[in-house]
C-alpha positions in Angstrom: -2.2 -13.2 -4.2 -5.1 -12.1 -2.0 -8.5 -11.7 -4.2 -8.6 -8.2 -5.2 -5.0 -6.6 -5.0 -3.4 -5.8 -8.1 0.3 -5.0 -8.7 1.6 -3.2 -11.6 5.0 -2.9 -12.3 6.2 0.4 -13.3 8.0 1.2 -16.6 10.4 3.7 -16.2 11.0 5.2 -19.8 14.5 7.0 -20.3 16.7 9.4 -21.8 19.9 11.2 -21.0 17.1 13.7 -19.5 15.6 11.6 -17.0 12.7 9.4 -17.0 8.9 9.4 -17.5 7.0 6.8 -16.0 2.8 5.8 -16.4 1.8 4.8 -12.2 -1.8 4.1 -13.0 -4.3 5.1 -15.9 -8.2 4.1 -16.5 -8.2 0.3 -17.8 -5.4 -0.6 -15.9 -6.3 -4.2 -13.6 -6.8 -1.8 -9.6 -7.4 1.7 -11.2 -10.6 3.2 -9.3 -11.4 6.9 -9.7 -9.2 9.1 -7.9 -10.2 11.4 -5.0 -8.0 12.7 -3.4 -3.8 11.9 -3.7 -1.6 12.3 -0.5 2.1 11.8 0.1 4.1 10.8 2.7 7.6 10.4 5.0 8.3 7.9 7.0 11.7 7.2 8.8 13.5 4.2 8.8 12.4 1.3 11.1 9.0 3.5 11.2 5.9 0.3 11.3 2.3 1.9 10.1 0.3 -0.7 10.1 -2.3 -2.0 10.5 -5.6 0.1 8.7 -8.3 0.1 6.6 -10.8 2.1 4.4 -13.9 1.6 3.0 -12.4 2.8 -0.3 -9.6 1.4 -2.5 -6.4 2.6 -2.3 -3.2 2.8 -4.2 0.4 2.9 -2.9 3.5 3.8 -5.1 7.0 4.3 -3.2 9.2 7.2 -4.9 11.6 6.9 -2.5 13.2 3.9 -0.4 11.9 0.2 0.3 8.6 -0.5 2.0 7.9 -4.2 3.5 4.3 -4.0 3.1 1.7 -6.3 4.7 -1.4 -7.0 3.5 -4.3 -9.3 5.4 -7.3 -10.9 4.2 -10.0 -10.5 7.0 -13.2 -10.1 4.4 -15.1 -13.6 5.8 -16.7 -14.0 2.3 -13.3 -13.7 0.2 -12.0 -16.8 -1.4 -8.1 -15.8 0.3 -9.9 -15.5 3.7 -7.3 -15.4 6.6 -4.4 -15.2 4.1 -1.4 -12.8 4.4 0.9 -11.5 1.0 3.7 -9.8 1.6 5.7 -8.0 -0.5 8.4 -4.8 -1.2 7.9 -1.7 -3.0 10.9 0.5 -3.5 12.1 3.3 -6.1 14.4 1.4 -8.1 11.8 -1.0 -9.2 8.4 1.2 -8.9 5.3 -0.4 -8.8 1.4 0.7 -7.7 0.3 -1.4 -5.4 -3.7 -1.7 -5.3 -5.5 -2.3 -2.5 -9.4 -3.2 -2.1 -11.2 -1.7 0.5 -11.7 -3.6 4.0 -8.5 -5.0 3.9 -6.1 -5.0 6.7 -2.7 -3.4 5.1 0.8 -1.4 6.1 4.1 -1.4 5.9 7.4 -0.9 7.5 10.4 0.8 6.3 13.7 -1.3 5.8 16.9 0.1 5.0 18.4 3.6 6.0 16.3 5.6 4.1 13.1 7.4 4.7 10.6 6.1 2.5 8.4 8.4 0.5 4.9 7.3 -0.6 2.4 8.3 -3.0 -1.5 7.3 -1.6 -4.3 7.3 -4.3 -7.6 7.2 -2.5 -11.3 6.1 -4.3 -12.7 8.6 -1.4 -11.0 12.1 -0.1 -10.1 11.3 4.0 -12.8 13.4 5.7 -11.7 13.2 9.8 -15.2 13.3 11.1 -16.2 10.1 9.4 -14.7 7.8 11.3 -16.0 4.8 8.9 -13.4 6.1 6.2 -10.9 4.1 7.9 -10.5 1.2 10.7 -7.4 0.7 12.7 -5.7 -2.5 14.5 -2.9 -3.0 16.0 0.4 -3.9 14.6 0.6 -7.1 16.9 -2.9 -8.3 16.7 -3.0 -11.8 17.5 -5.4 -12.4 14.5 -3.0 -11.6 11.7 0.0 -12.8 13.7 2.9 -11.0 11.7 6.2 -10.4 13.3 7.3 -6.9 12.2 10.4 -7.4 14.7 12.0 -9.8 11.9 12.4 -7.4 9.4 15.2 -4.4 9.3 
């Protein structure tokens, strides 16, 4: 596990109604204070990687299966240069929690568009361009094959 990340696994709690599930409350191991939420769609096959923030971030799918990619490129971290890898889907919900300056993305795998839920430590403001850093799905220094993956 790259120093940092935290996964929680989601508890779905149910009735003949429905569910109820927690994502992420204060005390939890990755909860930060929460700026700004966002949602998104992405089609299937759809790669968005790679980014970063200056800020943590949370990521929760609701809806289809994410292969999500997440690279180590902070020099003074003890998981330097190391990549985890992982799914997060809507039958078994869990918040992914991702520390800021890390390289991170995702693709979407199956025939379903996959629906996220972002929880942000800072509110995206476009004309700060340090918010966020962007690199290229193929950079040679993280060296992941998104092509392998449906």
């Amino acid at each position: 596990m790259i120093d940092g990340v935290h996964i929680k696994k989601v508890t779905k709690h149910e009735d003949p109604r429905g569910f109820f599930a927690e994502l992420m409350k204060e005390g939890d191991p990755g909860f930060h204070p929460v700026m700004q939420t966002s949602y998104s769609l992405s089609a299937p096959g759809v790669v968005k990687a790679f980014h970063f923030h200056n800020y943590h971030e949370s990521w929760c799918v609701l809806q289809g299966r994410a292969h999500v990619v997440i690279y180590d490129n902070r020099e003074d971290s003890p998981t330097y240069k190391e990549t985890q890898v992982l799914e997060l889907n809507s039958e078994a919900p869990m918040v992914l929690s991702i520390p800021p300056k890390i390289p991170h993305g995702y693709k979407v795998i199956g025939t379903e568009p996959v629906g996220m839920l972002y929880h942000a430590e800072e509110a995206y403001d476009p004309s700060r361009p340090d918010q966020i850093g962007i690199i290229a799905e193929d950079d040679p220094a993280i060296g992941y094959d998104w092509t392998a993956i449906s």
